[in-house]
C-alpha positions in Angstrom: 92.9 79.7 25.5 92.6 83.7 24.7 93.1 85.4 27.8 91.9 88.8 28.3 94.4 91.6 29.9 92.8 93.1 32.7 93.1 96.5 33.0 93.5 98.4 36.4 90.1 100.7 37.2 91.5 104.1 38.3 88.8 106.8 39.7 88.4 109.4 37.9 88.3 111.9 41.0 91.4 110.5 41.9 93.3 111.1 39.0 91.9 114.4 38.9 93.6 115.0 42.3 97.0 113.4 41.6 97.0 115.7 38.5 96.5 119.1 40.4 99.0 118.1 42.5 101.1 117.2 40.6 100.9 120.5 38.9 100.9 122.3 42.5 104.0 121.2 43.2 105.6 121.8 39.8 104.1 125.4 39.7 105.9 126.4 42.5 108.5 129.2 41.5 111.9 128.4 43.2 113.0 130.8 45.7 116.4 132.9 45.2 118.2 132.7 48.7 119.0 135.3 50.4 122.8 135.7 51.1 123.9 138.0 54.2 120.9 140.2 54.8 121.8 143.5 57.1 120.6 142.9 60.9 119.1 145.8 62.9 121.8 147.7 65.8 120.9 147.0 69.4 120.3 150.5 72.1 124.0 151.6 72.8 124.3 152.7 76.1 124.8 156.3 77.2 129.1 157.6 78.6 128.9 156.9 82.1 130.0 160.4 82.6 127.1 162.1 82.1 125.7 163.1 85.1 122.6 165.8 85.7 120.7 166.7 88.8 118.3 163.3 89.1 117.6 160.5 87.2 114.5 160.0 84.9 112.1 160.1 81.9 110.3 162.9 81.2 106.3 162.8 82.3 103.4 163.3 79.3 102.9 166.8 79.6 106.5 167.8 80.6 105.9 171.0 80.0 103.6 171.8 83.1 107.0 171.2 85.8 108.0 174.8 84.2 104.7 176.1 86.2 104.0 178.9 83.1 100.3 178.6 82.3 101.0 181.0 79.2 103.6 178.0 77.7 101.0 175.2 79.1 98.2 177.2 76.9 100.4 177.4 74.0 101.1 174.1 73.8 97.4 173.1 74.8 96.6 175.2 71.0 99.6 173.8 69.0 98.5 170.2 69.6 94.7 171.0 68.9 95.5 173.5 65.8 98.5 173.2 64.2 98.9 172.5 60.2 101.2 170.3 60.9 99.8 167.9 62.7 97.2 167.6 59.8 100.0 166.2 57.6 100.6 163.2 59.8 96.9 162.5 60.7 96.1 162.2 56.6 98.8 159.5 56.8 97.0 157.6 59.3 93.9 157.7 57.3 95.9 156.6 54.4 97.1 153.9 55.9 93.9 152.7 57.3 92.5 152.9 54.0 95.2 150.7 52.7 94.7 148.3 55.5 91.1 147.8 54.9 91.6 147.1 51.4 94.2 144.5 52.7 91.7 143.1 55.2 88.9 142.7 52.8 90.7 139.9 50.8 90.9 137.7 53.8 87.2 137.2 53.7 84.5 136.1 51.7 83.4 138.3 49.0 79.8 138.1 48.1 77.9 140.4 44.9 74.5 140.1 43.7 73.6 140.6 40.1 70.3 141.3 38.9 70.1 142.1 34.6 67.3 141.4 31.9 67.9 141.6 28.1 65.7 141.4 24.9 67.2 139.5 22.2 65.6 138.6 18.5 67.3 135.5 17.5 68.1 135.1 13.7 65.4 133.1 11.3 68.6 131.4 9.5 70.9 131.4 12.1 72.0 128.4 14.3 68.8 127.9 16.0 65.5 127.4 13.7 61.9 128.2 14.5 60.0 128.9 16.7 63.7 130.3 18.0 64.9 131.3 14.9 62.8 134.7 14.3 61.8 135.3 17.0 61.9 137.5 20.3 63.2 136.5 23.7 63.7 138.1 27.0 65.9 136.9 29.4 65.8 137.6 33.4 68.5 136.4 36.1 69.1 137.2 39.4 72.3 136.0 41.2 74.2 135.7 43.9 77.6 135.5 43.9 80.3 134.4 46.1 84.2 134.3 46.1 86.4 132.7 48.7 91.0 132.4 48.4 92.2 130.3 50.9 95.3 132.1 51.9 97.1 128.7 51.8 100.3 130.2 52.2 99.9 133.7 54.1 99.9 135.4 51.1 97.4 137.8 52.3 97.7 137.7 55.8 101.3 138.7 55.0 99.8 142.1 53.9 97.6 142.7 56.4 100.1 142.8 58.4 102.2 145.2 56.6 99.5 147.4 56.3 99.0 147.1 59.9 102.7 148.2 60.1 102.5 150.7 58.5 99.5 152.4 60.1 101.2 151.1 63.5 104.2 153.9 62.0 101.3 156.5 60.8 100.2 156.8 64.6 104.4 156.6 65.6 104.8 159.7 63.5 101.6 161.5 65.0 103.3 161.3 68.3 106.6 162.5 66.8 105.2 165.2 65.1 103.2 166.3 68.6 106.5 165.7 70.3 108.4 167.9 67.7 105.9 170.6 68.2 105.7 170.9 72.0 109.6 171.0 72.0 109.6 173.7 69.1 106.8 175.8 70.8 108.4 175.3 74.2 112.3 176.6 72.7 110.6 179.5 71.1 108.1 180.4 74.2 111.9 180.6 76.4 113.7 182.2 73.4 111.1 185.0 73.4 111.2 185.4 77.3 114.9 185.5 77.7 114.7 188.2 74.7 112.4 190.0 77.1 114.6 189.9 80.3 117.7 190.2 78.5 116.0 193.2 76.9 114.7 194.9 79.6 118.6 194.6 81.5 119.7 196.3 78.2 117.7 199.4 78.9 119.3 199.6 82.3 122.8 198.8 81.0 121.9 202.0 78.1 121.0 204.2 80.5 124.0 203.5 82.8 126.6 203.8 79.7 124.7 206.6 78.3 125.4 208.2 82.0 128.8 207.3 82.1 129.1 209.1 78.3 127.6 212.3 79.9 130.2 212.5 83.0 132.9 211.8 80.4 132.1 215.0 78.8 131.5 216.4 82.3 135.4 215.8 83.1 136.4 216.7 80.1 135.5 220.1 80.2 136.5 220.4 83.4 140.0 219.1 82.4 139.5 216.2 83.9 139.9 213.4 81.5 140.7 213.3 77.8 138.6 213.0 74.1 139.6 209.3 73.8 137.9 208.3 77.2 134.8 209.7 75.6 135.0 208.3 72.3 135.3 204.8 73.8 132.0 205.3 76.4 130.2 206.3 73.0 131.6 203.1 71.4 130.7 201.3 74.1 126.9 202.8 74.5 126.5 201.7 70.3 127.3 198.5 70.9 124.6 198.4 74.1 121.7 199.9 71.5 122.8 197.4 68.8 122.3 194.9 71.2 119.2 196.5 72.0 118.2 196.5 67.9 119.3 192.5 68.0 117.4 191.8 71.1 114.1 193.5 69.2 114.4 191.7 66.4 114.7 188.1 68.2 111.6 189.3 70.0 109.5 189.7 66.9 111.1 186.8 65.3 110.1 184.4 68.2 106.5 186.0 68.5 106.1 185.0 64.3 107.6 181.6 65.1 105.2 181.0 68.0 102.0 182.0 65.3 102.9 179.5 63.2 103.4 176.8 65.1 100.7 177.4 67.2 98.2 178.2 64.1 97.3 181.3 65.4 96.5 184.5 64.0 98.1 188.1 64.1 96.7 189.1 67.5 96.1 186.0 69.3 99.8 186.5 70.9 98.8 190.1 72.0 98.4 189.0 75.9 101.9 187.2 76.2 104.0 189.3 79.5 107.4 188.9 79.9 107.7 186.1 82.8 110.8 185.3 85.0 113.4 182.7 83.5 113.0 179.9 85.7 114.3 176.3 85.3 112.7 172.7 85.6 114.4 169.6 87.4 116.0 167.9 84.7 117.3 164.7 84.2 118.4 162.0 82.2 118.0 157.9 82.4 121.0 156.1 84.4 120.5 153.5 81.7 119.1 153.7 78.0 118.5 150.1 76.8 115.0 149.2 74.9 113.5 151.6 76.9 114.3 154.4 74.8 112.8 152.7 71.9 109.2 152.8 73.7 110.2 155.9 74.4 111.1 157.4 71.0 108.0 157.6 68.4 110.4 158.0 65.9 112.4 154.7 66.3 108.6 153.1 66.7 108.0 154.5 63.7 111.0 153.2 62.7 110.4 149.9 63.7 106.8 149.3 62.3 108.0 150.4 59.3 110.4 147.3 59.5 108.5 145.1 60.5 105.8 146.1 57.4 108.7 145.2 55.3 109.4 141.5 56.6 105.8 141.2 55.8 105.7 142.1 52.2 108.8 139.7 52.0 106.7 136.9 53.4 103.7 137.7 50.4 106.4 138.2 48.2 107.5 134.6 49.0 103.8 133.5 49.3 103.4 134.8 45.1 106.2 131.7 44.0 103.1 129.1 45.7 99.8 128.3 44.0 96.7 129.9 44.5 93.9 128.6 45.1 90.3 130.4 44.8 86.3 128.3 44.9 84.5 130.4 43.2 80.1 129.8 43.3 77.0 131.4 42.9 73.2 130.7 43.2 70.3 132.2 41.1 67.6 132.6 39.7 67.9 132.2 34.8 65.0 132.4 33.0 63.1 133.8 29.3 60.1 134.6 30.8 59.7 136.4 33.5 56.6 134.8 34.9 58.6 131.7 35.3 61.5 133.2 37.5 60.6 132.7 40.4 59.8 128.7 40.0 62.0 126.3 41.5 63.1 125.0 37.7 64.6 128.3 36.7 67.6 127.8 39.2 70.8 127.9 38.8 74.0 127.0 40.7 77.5 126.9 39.9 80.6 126.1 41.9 84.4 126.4 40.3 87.3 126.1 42.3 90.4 127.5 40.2 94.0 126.6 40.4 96.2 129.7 39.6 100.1 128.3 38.4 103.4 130.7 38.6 104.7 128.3 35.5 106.5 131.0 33.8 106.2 134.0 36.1 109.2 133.2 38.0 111.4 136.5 36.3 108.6 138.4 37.7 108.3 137.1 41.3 112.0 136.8 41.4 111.4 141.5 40.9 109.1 141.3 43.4 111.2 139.5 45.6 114.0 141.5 45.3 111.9 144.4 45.6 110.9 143.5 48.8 114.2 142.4 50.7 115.4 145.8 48.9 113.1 147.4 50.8 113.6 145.8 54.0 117.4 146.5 53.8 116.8 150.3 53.6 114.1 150.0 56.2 117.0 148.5 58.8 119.5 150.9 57.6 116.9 153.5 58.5 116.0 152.0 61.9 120.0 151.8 62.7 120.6 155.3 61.2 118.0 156.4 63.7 118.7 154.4 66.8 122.2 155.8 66.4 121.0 159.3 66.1 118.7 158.8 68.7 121.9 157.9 71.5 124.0 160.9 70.1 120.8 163.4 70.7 120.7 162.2 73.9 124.1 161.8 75.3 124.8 165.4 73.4 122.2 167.2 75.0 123.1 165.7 78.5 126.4 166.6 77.8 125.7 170.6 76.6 123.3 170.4 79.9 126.2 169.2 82.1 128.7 171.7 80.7 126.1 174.5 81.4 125.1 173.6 84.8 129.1 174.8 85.4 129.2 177.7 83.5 126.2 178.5 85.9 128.0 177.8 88.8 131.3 180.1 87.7 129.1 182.9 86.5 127.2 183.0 89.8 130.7 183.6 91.3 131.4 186.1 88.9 128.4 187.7 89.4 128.5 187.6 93.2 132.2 189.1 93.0 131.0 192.2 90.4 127.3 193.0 93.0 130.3 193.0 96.1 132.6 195.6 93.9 129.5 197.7 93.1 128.6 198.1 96.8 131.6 198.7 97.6 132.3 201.6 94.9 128.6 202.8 96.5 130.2 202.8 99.7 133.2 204.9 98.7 130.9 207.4 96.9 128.9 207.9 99.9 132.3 208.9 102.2 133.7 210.7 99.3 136.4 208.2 98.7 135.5 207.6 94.8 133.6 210.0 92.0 130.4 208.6 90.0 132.3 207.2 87.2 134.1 204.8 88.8 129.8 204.0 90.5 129.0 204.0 87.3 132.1 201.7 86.2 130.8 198.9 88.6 127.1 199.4 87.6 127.7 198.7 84.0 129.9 195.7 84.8 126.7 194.2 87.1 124.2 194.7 84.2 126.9 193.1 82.2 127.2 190.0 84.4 123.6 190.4 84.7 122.9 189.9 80.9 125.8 186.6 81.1 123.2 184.8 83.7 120.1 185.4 82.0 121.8 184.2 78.7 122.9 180.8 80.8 119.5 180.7 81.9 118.1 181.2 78.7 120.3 178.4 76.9 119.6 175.8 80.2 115.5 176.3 79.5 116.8 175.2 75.7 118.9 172.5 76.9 116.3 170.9 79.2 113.4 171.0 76.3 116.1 169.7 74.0 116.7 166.8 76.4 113.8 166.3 77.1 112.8 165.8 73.2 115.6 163.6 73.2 114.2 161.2 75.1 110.8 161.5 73.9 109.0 163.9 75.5 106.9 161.9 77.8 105.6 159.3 75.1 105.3 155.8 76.0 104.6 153.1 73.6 102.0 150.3 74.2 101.6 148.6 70.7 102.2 144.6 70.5 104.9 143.7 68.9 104.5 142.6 65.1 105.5 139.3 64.8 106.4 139.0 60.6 108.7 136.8 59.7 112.6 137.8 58.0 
């Protein structure tokens, strides 16, 4: 008896399946590990020796503690003027742009299509009469609609490093408005200590240029020899180059303070000299992580990091298959009276398989591309967290050192007013002539021109402190959470 080999029934739809993925899991590119990537530096701590008046961050608007409302109105027209915070704002929008693009492949994209063409088809071509020879018009309108399911985060991946990155745009706004107030703040107290140091220079030329004229006085009264009188002279052309320096840095700060504050030649005409004066400074007992929500450089830093682990994550995404259902709906037909009937539609739906067979040299670039760029991203975030800790623990240490220099000179100073009145008091009983009045003068305005100099470099110190630890910023962002 013949007997007939059955042969198994296997679905077509089925097969279909097993075959794509089959080929899915072929088509995936292998992955080159990764062998000891760089890891980012923690917040060092600050020398416990540094110690200042009181313990603290700086507030928002530092600047207003100083009580000067010529620096507050400064400041006030740097941050709404200034060229160059228009540098940093065209970075957010760039990076908004870019993250919008990003954003729009996460959805559903959707085009309509509306054409009509006239067309005379051959008399002895493929298709014969009535077609052949004869003139058609065609008519379609359609809608279209695409759709990638993201399987494996490619694209999520970078929406997130664009979000990164305009995360860092907005990190170096603040930096560059935190820059700014610090550099229009040290110029403002540069120009006012010119002004006072200035205006004790006039006293201390005339008080030399006195002492030149009882020289001269003595000496032709036999009193005193040439050489005393050559060395008041040397003395009084040192006071008026002083005098030529101090001029100079007064100009030099007033052209410093137009640029940065946008302004034009006159708009600094009303600035008056103002009395140095000094803010209660202070520095954090403790750094930590809270300088890095503190500094919008190491946020900018950061974000820029963590935009990095995120193009690593779609660079890994690329070695996976894609997968994209493509469809439309419409409206196809030669005569245009017919297209609106319900037999002239159309509808198509194709979902496509994309396989990285032989793209894997490619990827691999990519790849390396990215982890590249991560590794100089970390080197950059170290670099600057490390920066960041010397700024501050330098500029508490200068601010330290010239609280004492402050302290001695105010002794010095003390000691040189108490010789003064006392050569005052011998002039006035006859016990001492005017040059040795004008001898103690001179040394006064001296010491005189020593304090407002410490002055001067404290207001510097406190605003460079102060920029150290980020000028009042305060960063609220969530954290990114991309993957290594």
């Amino acid at each position: 008896m013949n007997m007939k080999r059955m042969e198994p029934q296997v679905n077509k739809t089925t097969l279909l399946f097993a075959t794509a993925l089959g080929l899915a899991l072929a088509g995936c590119a292998h992955i080159t590990p990764e062998q000891h990537p760089p890891v980012r530096r923690d917040i060092a701590e600050l020398p416990a020796d540094i110690k200042l008046a009181r313990e603290g961050w700086p507030d928002a608007q530092w600047w207003t503690a100083y009580r000067d409302p010529q620096l507050d109105a400064l400041i006030k027209q740097a941050l709404a003027s200034a060229p160059t915070l228009d540098v940093a704002a065209a970075h957010i929008g760039s990076a908004r742009s870019a993250l919008s693009r990003s954003a729009a492949d996460l959805g559903i994209d959707v085009d309509g299509y509306a054409g009509a063409n006239r067309q005379r088809y051959s008399g002895t071509g493929l298709f014969p009469a009535p077609i052949g020879g004869a003139w058609f018009t065609a008519e379609t309108l359609r809608l279209e609609a695409r759709y990638n399911f993201d399987w494996w985060g490619k694209n999520r991946a970078q929406v997130a490093a664009a979000v990164g990155e305009l995360n860092a745009g907005r990190a170096e706004y603040a930096e560059a408005e935190r820059a700014l107030a610090a550099a229009v703040a040290q110029s403002y107290f540069r120009l006012q200590g010119a002004w006072a140091r200035l205006a004790n220079n006039e006293q201390l030329t005339a008080a030399q240029a006195a002492l030149v004229q009882d020289k001269a006085k003595r000496i032709a009264g036999g009193l005193a020899n040439s050489d005393e009188q050559r060395a008041a002279e040397a003395e009084l052309s040192q006071i008026r180059k002083q005098h030529a320096q101090l001029t100079a840095d007064i100009g030099r700060e007033r052209e410093a303070l137009r640029a940065l504050t946008g302004a034009d030649s006159g708009a600094l005409a009303g600035l008056t000299a103002r009395p140095l004066g000094s803010a209660a400074h202070a520095r954090p007992s403790r750094l930590g992580m809270e300088l890095l929500a503190r500094r919008p450089d190491l946020q900018a830093a950061r974000w820029k990091l963590e935009a990095s682990l995120s193009r690593i994550d779609a660079a890994k995404a690329a070695f996976y298959p894609d997968v994209n259902l493509t469809g439309s709906i419409g409206l196809d037909t030669v005569k245009l009276e017919n297209l609106l009937q319900a037999a002239s539609r159309t509808l198509y739906v194709g979902p496509t398989l994309t396989l990285p067979l032989f793209d894997s040299r490619r990827l691999d670039a990519q790849l390396d591309g990215a982890r590249t760029g991560r590794n100089e991203r970390i080197a950059e975030y170290n670099q600057a967290v490390v920066d960041a800790v010397r700024e501050v623990a330098q500029d508490g240490v200068q601010l330290q050192g010239i609280e004492r220099q402050i302290t001695e000179q105010a002794a010095a100073t003390g000691t040189t007013r108490a010789q003064l009145a006392s050569a005052q008091a011998r002039l006035a009983h006859g016990l001492a002539d005017r040059a040795a009045t004008l001898t103690a003068q001179l040394a006064l305005l001296k010491q005189q021109d020593a304090d407002l100099y410490l002055q001067q470099v404290q207001l510097l110190a406190e605003v460079a402190l102060t920029n150290a630890l980020g000028g009042g910023y305060r960063e609220e962002a969530p954290t990114a959470t991309a993957s290594k």
